[in-house]
N, C-alpha and C positions, 0 to 999 in steps of 0.2 A: 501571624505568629509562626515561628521557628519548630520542627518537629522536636521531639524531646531529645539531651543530649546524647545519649544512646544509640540514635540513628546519626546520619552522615546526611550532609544537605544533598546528594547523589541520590537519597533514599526519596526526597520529597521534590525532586524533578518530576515534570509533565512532560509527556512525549511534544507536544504543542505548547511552549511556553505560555504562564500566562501570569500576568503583574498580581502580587498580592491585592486582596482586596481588603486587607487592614479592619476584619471585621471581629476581631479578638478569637477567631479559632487556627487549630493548628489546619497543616493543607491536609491531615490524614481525617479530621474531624469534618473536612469540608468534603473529603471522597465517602466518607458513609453518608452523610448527608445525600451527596449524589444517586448513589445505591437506593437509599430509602424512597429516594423521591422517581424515581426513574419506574415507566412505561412499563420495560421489561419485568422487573421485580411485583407490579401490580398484576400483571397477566397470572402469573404462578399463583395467584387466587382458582383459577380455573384450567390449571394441569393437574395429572392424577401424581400420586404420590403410590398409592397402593390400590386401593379401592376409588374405580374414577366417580368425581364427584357431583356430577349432573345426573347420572341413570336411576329410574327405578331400583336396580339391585340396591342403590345405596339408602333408599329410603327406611328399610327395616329390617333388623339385624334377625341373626339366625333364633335368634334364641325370641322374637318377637317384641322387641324393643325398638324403641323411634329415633337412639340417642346418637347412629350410628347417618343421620340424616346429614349430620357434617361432619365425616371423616378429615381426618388429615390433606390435604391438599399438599402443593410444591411450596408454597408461599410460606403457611402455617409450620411447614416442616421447616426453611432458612429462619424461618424467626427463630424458632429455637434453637436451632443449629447456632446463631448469633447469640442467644443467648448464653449458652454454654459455652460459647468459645470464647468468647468479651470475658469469660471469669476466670475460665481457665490460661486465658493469656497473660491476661493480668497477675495471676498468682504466678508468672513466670516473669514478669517486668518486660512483657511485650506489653509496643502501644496498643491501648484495648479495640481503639479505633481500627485501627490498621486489620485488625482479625477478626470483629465484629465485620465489617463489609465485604473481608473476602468471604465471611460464611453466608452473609447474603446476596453475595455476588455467584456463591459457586455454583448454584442451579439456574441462573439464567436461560442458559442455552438448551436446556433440556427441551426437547417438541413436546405436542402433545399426544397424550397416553404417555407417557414417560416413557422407560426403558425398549417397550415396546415398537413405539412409535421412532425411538433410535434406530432402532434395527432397520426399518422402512425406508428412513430418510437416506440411512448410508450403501443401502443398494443404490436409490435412486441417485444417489451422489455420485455414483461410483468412476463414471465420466470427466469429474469435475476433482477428483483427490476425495470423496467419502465425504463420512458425517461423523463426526462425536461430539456429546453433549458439551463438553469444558471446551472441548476447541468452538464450538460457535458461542461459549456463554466468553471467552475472550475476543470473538469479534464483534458482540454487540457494547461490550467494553470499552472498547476501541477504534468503532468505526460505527456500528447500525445505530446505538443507542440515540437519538439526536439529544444533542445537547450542545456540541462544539463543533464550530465549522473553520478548517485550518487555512489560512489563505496563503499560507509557504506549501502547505502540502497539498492544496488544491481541492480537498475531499474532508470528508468530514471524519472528527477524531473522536465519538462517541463522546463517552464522560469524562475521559481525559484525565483519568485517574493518576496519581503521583507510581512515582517505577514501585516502590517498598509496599502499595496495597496492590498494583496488578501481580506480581510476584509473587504473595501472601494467596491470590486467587487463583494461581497457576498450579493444578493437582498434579498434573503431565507435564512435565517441562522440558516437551523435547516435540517434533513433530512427526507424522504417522511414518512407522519405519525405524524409530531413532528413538526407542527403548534402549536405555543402557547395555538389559540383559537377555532382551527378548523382542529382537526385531519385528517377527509376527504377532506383538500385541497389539491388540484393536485399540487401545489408550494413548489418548494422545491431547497433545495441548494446544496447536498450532494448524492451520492451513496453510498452504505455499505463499496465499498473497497476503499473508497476514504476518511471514516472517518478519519484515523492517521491523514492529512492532515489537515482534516475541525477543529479537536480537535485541531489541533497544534494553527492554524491563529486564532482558537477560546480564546487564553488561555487569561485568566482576562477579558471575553466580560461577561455579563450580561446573562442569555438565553433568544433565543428570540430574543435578541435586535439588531438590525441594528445600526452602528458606523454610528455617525452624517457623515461622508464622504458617505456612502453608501446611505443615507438619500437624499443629495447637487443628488447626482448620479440620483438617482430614479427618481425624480423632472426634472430634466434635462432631462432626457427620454423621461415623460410623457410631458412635455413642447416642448421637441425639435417634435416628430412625432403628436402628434396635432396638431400643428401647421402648419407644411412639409405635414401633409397631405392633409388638408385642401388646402392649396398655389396648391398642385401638381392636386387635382382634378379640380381646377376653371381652373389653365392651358391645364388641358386635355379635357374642356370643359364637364366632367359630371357632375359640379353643377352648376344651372344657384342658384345666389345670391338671386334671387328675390321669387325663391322656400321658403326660410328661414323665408319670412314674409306669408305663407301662411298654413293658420288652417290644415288642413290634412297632410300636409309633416312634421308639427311642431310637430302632436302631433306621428307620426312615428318615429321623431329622438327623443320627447322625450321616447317612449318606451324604445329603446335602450339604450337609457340613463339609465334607471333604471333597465334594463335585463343586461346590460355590464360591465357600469363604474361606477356609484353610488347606495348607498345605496337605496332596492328596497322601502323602504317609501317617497324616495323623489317624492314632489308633481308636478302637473304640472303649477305651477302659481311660484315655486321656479326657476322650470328650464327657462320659458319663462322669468322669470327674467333673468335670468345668459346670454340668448342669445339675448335679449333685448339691456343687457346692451354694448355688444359687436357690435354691429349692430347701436346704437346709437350714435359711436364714426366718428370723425370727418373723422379719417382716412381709416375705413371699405369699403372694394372694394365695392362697388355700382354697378351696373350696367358691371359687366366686361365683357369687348369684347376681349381680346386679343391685344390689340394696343399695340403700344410701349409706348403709354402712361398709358394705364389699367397696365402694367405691373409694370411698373415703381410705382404704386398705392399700388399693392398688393405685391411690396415687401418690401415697409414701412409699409405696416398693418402688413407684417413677422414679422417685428424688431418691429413694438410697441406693438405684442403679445405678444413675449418672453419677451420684459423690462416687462410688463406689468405684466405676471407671477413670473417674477424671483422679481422683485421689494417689489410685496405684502409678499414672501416669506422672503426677507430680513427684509421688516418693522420690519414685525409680532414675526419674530426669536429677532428681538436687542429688541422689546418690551419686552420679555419675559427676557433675559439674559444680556439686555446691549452691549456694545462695543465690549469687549473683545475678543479676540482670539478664535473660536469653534472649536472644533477636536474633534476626536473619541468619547468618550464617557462622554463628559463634557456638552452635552446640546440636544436635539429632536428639525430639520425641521419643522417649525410651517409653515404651507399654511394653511391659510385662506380657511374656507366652500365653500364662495363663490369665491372664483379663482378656488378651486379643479372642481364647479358645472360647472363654465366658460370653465376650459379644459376638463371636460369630456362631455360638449354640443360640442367641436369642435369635439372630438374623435368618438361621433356617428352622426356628420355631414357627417364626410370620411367612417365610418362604411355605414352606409345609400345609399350615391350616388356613391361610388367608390367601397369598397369591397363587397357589397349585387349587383352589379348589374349582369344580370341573365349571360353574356358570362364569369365573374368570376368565379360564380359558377359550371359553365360546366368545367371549365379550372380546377379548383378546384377537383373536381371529378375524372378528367384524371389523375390530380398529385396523387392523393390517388393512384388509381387502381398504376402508376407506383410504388409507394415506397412500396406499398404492395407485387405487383412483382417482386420486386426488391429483399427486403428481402427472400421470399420464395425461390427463385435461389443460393441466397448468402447461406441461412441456409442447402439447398441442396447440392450445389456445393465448398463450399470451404474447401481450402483454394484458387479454383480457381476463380477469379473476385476481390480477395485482392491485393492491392498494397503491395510495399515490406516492409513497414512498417508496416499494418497490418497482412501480410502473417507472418511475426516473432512471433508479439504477438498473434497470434492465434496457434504458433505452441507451446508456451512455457503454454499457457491455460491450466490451473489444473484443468479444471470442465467442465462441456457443460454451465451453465450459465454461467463462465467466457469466454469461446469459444464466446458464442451469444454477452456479451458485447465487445465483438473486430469486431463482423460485424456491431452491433447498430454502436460502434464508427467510422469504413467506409463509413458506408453509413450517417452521421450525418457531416463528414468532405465535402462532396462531393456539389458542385455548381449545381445549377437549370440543367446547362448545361450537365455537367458532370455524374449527375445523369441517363436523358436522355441517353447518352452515353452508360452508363456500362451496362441498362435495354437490349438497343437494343443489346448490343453483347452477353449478358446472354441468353436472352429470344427471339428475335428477335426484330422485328419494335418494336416500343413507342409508347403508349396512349397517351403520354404526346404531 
């Protein structure tokens, strides 16, 4: 079947052609398919999201609860992230398909320990053109995932996803250096040898510019773990609510507010608005204990935060463009100042009493020293500590920086767990 009329048959090209398979779905229904079914996407079961999900620490929450035994994960967070994105695309006459996979496409590339474990990987990169999460979650897109193997192009072309959903997963669309307005940003979407690719999904885009799908995606993101994390810390009892109304904690999450997620001129008489206003709603957990009924509480404050997000975003967007059908590159995500101020006070509410608290950052530390040791063993020792799929492409490696980007991509595929794993048999016992 034919992508909807809306898109352009340009939109539902594959970088690797490939004959319909006449199975009554569209080729954007047959790329979330791919996403959902795919290696990669299963792993993020066992990447950290906030609180890593195999340790001790995550077995009993602060407040001495068991409920916190399964935090949020990577995986658990793209689910929802797809969820909220497939709705909110839809209420914009984007194909749901197309947005729903790049929100489960868009954490692929993350390592393990998350953001942490970023940082690690892009020292040891640093030889080879670096590491960012988006830019490896479009190379296992496009090339590591196996699923298609190209015989014009000699190599393998991952899921081989249609241009209109890699596009939709492209957050950074530009390569390290080639920020429209800030060359020395660490964000980026592309690797050198990954350009034919990014050019291709790029052809008739704007530079710079993010496809209104990719836009819907972003938003969903930033709405879905704001939210998730905020919900996850009051359940794990490290934020008591009543903290929120008080001048010294208020004016620490707003630092971070203006060191992290918003612009550093924002004031503190804007931000104490933005968390004001949220605190002032009928349905904001108050006093939570834990009950079955505090729960029941704050998992309607979950749903009236994300309508609450996603809603201003929609006003604001038909205000500017009207009715009509939005796709790719026919209109720009308007969010509101104040909603963006609103999610990014939750975002350093979870920064603040869950990710800064001091046994994180010890855990935090362990995970460096292992991906640090990890790598050194790996750059040492292989092709030994390679799985068989990296063991190939490290033999077929024309260069030592090509060689190093097949250990980054080993050790970037590898779960919190796993990670652990390979350290202790390379190196001995685990920091971690």
């Amino acid at each position: 079947m034919q992508p909807s009329a809306v898109y352009a048959p340009a939109d539902a090209e594959r970088w690797d052609p490939e004959p319909d398979k006449r199975s009554g779905r569209t080729a954007f229904q047959r790329d979330r398919a791919r996403v959902q079914h795919s290696a990669a996407l299963r792993r993020l079961a066992g990447k950290t999201q906030v609180v890593t999900p195999d340790t001790a620490g995550a077995q009993e929450s602060a407040a001495g609860h068991a409920w916190d035994a399964s935090p949020r994960t990577r995986l658990t967070h793209s689910l929802e992230c797809a969820q909220v994105g497939r709705d909110l695309g839809a209420a914009f006459g984007c194909d749901s398909d197309i947005v729903e996979a790049a929100c489960l496409a868009h954490d692929l590339g993350h390592p393990p320990f998350g953001h942490n474990g970023e940082r690690v990987l892009d020292e040891i990169a640093a030889p080879c053109g670096g590491f960012e999460g988006n830019a490896q979650s479009l190379r296992l897109l496009t090339r590591l995932e196996p699923k298609r193997f190209s015989e014009p192009l000699h190599r393998p072309v991952g899921l081989n996803l249609t241009r209109a959903t890699l596009d939709a997963a492209t957050k950074y669309p530009w390569p390290r250096g080639g920020h429209p307005t800030d060359p020395d940003s660490p964000k980026f979407g592309a690797y050198e040898d990954d350009l034919p690719v990014f050019d291709w999904l790029r052809t008739g885009a704007p530079d710079g510019r993010r496809c209104f799908e990719a836009q819907v995606m972003d938003w969903s993101d930033d709405v879905a773990y704001s939210v998730h994390d905020v919900e996850d810390g009051l359940h794990a009892g490290h934020l008591d609510p009543g903290l929120l109304l008080a001048e010294p904690e208020r004016a620490e999450i707003f630092r971070v507010v203006r060191a992290r997620y918003a612009a550093s001129g924002t004031g503190d008489a804007e931000l104490a608005a933005a968390l004001d206003r949220l605190l002032d709603q009928d349905w904001w957990p108050h006093g939570y204990d834990g009950s079955a009924t505090a729960q029941a509480r704050l998992k309607d404050a979950t749903s009236q935060l994300i309508g609450r997000f996603c809603a201003a975003a929609e006003q604001a967007t038909r205000e500017r463009y009207g009715p009509g059908p939005l796709h790719r590159y026919t209109a720009e995500l308007i969010v509101p100042p104040a909603t963006r101020l609103e999610c990014a006070v939750l975002k350093a509410v979870a920064d603040v009493y869950v990710m800064q608290r001091p046994d994180q950052e010890l855990r935090r530390g362990r995970q460096r020293e292992l991906l640090a040791g990890l790598g050194d063993a790996l750059i040492r020792r292989a092709p030994h500590g390679l799985d068989p799929q990296h063991r190939a492409l490290y033999a077929r490696a024309g260069s030592d920086a090509a060689a190093l980007r097949v250990i980054v991509d080993q050790i970037a595929a590898l779960t919190d767990a796993s990670a652990r794993s390979l350290h202790a048999r390379l190196t001995g016992p685990s920091p971690g």
